[in-house]
C-alpha positions as CSV (number, residue, x, y, z in Angstrom):
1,X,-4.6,5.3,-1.6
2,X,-3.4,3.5,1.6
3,X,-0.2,1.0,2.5
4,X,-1.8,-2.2,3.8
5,X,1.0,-4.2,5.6
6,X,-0.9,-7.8,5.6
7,X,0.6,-10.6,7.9
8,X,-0.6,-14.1,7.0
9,X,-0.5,-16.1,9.8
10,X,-0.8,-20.0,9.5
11,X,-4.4,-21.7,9.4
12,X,-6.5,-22.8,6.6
13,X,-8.4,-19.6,7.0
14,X,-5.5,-18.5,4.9
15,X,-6.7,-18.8,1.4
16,X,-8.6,-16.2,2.1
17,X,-5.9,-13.9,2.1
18,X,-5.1,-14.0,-1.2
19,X,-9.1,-12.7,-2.4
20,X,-8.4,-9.8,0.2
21,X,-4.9,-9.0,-1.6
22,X,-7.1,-9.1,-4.6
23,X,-10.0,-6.7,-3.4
24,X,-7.6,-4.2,-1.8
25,X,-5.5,-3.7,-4.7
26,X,-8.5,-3.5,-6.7
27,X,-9.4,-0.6,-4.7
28,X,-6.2,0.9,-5.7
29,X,-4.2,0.6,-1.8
30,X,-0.9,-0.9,-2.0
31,X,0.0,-4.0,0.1
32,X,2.9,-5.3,1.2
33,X,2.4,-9.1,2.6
34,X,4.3,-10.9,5.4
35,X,3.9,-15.0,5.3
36,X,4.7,-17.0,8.5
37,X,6.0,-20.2,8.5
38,X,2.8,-21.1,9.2
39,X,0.8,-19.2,6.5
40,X,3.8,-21.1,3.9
41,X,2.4,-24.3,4.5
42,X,-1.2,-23.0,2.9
43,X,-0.5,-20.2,0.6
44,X,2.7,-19.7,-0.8
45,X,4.9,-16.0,-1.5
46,X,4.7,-16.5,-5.0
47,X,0.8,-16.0,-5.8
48,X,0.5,-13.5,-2.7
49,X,3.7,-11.5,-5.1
50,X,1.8,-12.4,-7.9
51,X,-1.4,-10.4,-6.4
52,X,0.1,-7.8,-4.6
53,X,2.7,-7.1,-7.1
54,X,5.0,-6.5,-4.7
55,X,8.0,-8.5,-2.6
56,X,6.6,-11.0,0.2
57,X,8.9,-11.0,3.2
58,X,8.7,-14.0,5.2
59,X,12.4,-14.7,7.0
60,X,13.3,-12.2,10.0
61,X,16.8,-13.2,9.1
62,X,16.8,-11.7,5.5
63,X,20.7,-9.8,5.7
64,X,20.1,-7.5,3.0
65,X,17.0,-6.3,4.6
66,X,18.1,-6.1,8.3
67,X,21.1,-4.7,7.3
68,X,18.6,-1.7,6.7
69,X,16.2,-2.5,9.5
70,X,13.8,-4.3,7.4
71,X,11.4,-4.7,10.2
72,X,10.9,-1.3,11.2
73,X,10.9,-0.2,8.0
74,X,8.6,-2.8,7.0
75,X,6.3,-1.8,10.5
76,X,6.7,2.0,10.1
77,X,6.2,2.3,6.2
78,X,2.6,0.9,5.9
79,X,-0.6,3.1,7.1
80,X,-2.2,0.0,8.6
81,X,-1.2,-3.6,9.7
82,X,-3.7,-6.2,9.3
83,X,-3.0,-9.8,10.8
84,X,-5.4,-12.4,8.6
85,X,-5.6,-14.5,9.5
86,X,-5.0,-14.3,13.2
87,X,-4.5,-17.3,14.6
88,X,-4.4,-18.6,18.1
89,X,-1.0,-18.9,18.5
90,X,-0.4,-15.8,17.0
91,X,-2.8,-13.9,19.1
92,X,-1.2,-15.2,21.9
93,X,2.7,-14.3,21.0
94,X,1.4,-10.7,20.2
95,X,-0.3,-10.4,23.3
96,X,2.7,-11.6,25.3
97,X,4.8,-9.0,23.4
98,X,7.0,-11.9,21.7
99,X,9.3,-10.9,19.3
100,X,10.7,-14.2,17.7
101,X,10.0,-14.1,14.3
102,X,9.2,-11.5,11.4
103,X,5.7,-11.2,12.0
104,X,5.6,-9.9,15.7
105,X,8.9,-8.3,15.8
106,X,7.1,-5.6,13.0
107,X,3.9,-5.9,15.5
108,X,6.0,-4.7,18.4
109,X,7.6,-2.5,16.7
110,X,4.8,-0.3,14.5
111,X,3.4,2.4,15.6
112,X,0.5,2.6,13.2
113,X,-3.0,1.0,13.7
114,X,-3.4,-2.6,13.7
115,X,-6.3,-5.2,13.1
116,X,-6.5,-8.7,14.0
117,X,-8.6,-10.8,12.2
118,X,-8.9,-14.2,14.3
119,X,-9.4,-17.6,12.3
120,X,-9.4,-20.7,14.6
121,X,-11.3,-23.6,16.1
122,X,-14.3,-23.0,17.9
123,X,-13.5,-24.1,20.9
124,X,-9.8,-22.5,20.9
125,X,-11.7,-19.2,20.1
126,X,-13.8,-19.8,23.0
127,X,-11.1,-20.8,25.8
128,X,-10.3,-18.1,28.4
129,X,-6.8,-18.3,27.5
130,X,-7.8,-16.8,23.7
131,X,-10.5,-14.7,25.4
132,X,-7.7,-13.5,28.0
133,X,-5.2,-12.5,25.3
134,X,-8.1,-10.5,23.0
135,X,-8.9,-8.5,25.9
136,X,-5.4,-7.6,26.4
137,X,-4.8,-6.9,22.2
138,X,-7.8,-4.5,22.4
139,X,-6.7,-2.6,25.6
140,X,-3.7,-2.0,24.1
141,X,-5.8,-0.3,20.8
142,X,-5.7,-3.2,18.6
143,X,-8.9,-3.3,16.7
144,X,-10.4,-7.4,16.5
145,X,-13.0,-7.9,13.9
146,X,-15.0,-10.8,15.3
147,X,-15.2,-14.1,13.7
148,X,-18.4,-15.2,11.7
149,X,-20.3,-18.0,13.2
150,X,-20.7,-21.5,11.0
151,X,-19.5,-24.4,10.3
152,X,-15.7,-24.9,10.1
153,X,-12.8,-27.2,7.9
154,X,-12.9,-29.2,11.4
155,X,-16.2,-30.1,11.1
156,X,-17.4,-28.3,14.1
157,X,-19.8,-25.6,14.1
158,X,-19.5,-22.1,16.0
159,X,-17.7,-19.1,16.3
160,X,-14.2,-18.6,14.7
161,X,-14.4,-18.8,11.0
162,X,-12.9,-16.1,9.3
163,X,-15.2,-13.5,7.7
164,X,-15.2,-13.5,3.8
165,X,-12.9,-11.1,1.9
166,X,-15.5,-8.8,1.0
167,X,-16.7,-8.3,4.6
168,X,-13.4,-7.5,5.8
169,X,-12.6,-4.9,3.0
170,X,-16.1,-3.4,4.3
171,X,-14.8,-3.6,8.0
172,X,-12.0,-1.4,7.3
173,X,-13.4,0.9,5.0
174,X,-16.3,1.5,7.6
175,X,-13.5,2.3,10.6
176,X,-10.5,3.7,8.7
177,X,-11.7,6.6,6.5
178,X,-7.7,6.4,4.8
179,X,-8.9,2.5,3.5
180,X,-12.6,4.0,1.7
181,X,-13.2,4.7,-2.0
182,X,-15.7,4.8,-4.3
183,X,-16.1,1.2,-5.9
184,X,-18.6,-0.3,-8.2
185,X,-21.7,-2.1,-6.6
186,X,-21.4,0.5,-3.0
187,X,-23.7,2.9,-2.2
188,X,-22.5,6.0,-3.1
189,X,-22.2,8.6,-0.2
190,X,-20.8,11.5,1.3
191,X,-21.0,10.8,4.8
192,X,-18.4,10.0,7.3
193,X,-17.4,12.4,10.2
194,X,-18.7,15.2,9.1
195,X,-20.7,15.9,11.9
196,X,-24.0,15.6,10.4
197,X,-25.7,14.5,13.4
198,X,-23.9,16.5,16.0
199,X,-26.6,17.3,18.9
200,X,-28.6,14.9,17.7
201,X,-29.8,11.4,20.1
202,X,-30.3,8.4,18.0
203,X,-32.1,5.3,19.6
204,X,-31.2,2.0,17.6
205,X,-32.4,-1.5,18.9
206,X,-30.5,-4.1,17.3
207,X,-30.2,-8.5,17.2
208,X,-32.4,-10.8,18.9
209,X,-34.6,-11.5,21.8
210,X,-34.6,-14.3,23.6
211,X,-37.8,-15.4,24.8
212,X,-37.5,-18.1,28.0
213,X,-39.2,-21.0,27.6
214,X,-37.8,-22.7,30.9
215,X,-34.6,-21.6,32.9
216,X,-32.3,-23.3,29.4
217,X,-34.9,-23.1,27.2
218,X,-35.5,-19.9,25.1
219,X,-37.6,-19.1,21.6
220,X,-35.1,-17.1,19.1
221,X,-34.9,-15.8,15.8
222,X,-30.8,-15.8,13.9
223,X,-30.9,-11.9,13.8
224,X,-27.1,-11.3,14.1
225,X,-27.4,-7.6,15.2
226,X,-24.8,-6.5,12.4
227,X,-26.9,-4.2,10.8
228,X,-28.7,-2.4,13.8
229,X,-24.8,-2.1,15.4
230,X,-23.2,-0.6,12.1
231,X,-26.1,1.8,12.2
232,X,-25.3,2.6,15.5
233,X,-21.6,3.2,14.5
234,X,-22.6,5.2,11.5
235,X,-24.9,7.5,13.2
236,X,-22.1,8.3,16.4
237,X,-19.5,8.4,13.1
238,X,-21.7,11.4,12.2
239,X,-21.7,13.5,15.8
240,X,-25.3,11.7,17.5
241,X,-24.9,10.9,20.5
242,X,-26.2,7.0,20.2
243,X,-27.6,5.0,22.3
244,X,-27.9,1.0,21.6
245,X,-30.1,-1.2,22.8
246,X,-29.1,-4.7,22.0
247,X,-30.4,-7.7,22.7
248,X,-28.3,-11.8,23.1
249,X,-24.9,-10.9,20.7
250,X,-21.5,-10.7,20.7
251,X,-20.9,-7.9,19.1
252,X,-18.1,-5.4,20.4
253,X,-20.0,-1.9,20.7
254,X,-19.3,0.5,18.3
255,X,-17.0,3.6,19.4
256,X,-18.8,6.2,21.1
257,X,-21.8,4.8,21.4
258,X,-23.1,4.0,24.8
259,X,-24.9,0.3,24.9
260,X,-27.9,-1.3,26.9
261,X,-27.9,-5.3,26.9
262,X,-31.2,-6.9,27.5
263,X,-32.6,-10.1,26.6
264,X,-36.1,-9.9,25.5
265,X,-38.8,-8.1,24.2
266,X,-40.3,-6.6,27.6
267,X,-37.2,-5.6,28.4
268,X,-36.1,-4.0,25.3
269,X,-39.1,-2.1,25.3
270,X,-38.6,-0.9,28.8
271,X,-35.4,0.4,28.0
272,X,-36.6,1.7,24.8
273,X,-39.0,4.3,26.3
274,X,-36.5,4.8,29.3
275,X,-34.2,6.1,26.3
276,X,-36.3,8.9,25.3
277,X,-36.7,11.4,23.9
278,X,-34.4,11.0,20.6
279,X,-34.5,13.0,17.7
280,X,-34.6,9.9,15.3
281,X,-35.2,5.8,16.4
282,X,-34.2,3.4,14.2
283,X,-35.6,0.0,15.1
284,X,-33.4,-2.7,13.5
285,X,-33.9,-5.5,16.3
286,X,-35.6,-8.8,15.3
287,X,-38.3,-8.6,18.4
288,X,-40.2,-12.2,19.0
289,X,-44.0,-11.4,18.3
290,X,-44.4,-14.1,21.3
291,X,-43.6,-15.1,24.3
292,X,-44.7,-18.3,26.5
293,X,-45.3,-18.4,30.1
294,X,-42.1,-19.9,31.3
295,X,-41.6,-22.5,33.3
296,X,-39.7,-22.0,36.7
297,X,-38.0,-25.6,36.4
298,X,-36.3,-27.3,33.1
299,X,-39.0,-29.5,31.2
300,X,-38.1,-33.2,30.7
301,X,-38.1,-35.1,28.0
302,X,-39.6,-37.9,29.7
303,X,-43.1,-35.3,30.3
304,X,-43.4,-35.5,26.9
305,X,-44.0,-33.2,24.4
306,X,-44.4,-29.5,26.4
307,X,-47.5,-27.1,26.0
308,X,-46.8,-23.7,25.4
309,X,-49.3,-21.4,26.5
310,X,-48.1,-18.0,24.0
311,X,-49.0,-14.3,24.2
312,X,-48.0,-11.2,22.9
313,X,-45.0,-9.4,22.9
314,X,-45.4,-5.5,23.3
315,X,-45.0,-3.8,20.3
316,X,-42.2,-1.4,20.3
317,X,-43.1,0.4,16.9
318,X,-46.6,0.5,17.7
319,X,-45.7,2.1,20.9
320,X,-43.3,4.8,19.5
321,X,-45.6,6.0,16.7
322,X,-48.4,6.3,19.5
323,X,-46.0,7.9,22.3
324,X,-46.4,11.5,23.9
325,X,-42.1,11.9,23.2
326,X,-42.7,10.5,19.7
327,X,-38.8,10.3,18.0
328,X,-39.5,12.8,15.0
329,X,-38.1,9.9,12.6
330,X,-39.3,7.0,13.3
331,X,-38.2,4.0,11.6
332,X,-38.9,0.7,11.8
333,X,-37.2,-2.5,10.2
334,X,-39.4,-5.2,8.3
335,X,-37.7,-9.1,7.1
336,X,-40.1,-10.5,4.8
337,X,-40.2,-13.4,3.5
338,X,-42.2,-12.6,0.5
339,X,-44.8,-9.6,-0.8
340,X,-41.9,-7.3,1.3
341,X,-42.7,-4.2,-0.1
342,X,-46.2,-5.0,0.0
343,X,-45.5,-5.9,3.8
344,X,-43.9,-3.2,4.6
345,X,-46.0,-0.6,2.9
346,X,-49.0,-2.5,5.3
347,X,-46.7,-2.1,8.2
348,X,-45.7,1.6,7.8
349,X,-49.4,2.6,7.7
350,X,-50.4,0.3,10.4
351,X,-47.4,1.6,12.9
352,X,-47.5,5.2,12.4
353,X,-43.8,5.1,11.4
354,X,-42.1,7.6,9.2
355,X,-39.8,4.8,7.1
356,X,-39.6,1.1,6.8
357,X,-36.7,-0.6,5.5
358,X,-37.7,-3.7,4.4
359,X,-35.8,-6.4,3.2
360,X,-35.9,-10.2,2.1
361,X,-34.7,-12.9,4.7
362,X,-35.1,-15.7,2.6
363,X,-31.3,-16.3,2.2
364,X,-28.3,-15.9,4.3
365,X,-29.3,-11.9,5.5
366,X,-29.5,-12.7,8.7
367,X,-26.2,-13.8,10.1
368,X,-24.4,-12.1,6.6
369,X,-22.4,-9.6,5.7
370,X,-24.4,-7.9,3.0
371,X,-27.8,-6.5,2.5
372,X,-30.3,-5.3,0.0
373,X,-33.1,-3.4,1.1
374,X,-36.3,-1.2,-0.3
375,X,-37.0,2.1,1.5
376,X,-40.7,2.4,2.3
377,X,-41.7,6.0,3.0
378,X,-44.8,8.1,2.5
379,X,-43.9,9.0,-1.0
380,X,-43.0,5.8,-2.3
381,X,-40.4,2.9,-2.5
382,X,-36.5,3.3,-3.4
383,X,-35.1,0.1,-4.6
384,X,-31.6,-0.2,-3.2
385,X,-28.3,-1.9,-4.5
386,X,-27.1,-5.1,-2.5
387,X,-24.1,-3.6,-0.7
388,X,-22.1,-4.0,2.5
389,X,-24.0,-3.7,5.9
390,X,-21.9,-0.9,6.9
391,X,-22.7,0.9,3.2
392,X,-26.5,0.2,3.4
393,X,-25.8,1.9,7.2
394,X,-24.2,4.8,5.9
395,X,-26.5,5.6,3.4
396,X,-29.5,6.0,5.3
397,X,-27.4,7.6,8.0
398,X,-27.4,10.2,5.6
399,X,-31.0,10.1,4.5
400,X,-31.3,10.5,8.3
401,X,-28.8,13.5,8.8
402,X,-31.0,15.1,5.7
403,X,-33.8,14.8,6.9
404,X,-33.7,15.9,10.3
405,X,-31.6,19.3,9.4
């Protein structure tokens, strides 16, 4: 199993940390923890020793330690460094290269892989300064998981929050093959780079669209795109060569995959069939049925109530499963409400698509970490387990792989 070196910088995001200590060792990984004086003031060395069952090192200025060069021991020993949380300040010490404390004299001083996992304000996340100094970490190969999106200890509501435990065990395991294993409640599977897919071109569409309404105005849906992106990063995991088409998110695009941002439905169709041919399309994107005819100036409130005049949306599905350079998998994505397999057995016939994945949206699916879904084929329905976004990816990245041999 893997070394974890876990730095707990100082917000109230850092509760978290101790569940995470609790998950990896649960997965069997060893991890070593390093408490700011920030992270002190909200968890304390004694229940993070208590979890990890090792030594928490928290003072640069330990003498029996630097007498052996602690810190680069400490920075060397470990397979990965994970900062969570990652705050603001911290962010901006590493990106300046400071070296004042225990924390970032170990982060200039590794030479392993490290991930930052930013907790903060939403308004601090979104300041150039922050934005600045997260470009710079990821130039320099520092991998960021993005924040989730909600509402925060502050009060405010937006992007920052740190994602739950579970989600950034998931994270890692889905981009460091060293940090998977086999746990209860995961999908089991084989795939990772293996090559499955080499020669192969995957089309996925992924997130929203955004339907304008007037030049501020648009119609949306709360798609967050995580599943049609850890598709994407499955499938080019696997040798395809991938190519995204992603409507309004802020998702970082997976490695080795090349990305097309559009906005809404016309336009993701457009690029769709520009995109072909592909051996396989997976169509993940939450597409708006409808669209209004836009007005060219914003509407005032003192108009009164606007009329929206609606019409259809094309039909990307529709238009693959009736296309000259058909994919020869064709998949399509169905959120249901209720009746979903029913739906999506209705909606597979209807489209001329291979597989629907259907799932229930009735909760928190959109905008989570985790999913559970049915697949719908021609033979009948498999039941999945709820698991990880990146696992329920995975595993029908491999049902893909198998079937297009």
């Amino acid at each position: 199993m893997s070394r974890i070196l876990l730095i707990v910088g100082g917000g109230i995001a850092a509760y978290k940390a101790s569940e995470l200590v609790r998950l990896l060792r649960k997965e069997g990984h060893s991890v070593t923890p390093v408490l700011t004086e920030g992270g002190s003031h909200f968890v304390t060395p004694m229940s993070l020793a208590a979890l990890a069952e090792s030594p928490v090192y928290t003072s640069l200025w330990d003498l029996k330690d630097e007498a052996e060069m602690g810190h680069i021991q400490l920075s060397r020993a470990a397979d990965l460094v994970l900062v969570c949380p990652a705050t603001a300040d911290l962010i901006a010490r590493m990106a300046a290269g400071q070296a004042n404390d225990l924390a970032t004299t170990i982060l200039l001083a590794t030479d392993k892989p490290v991930v930052a996992a930013p907790a903060m304000n939403v308004r601090m996340w979104r300041h150039a300064a922050t934005q600045a100094n997260i470009a710079a970490l990821r130039t320099r190969g520092v991998t960021v998981i993005e924040p989730d999106e909600g509402p925060m200890a502050c009060g405010e509501y937006g992007p920052g929050r740190l994602p739950e435990p579970e989600a950034i065990l998931s994270f890692l395991q889905n981009h460091f093959p060293f940090v998977s294993s086999d746990v209860e409640g995961r999908i089991s599977t084989s795939l990772d780079t293996n090559g499955s897919l080499a020669g192969k071109h995957i089309l996925v569409t992924a997130g929203p669209t955004h339907e304008p309404i007037d030049p501020v105005r648009v119609i949306a849906n709360r798609s967050s795109g995580k599943q049609g992106f850890a598709i994407a990063a499955a499938a080019a995991r696997a040798g395809a060569r991938v190519t995204l088409i992603a409507g309004p998110v802020s998702l970082p695009t997976p490695g080795g995959v090349a990305r097309i941002d559009v906005e809404t439905a016309q336009q993701m169709a457009d690029a769709v069939e520009t995109a072909l041919p592909a051996d396989a399309a997976i169509l993940v994107a939450a597409v708006a049925d409808w669209k209004v005819d836009a007005a060219s100036s914003k509407l005032k409130k003192s108009d009164g109530p606007p009329v929206l005049s609606f019409s259809p949306n094309p039909d990307i599905l529709r238009i693959l499963g009736e296309h000259p350079d058909r994919p020869n998998l064709l998949i399509g994505f169905a959120a249901e409400t209720n009746d979903v397999v029913a739906n999506a057995e209705a909606k597979l016939r209807s489209k001329k698509a291979d597989w629907i994945v259907a799932n229930d949206v009735s909760g928190d699916v959109m905008g989570g970490h985790r999913n559970r879904v049915h697949l719908v084929t021609r033979e009948g329905v498999e039941d999945w387990p709820e698991a990880a976004k990146e696992d329920v990816a995975r595993h029908l990245v491999e049902r893909i792989a198998q079937d297009l041999e």
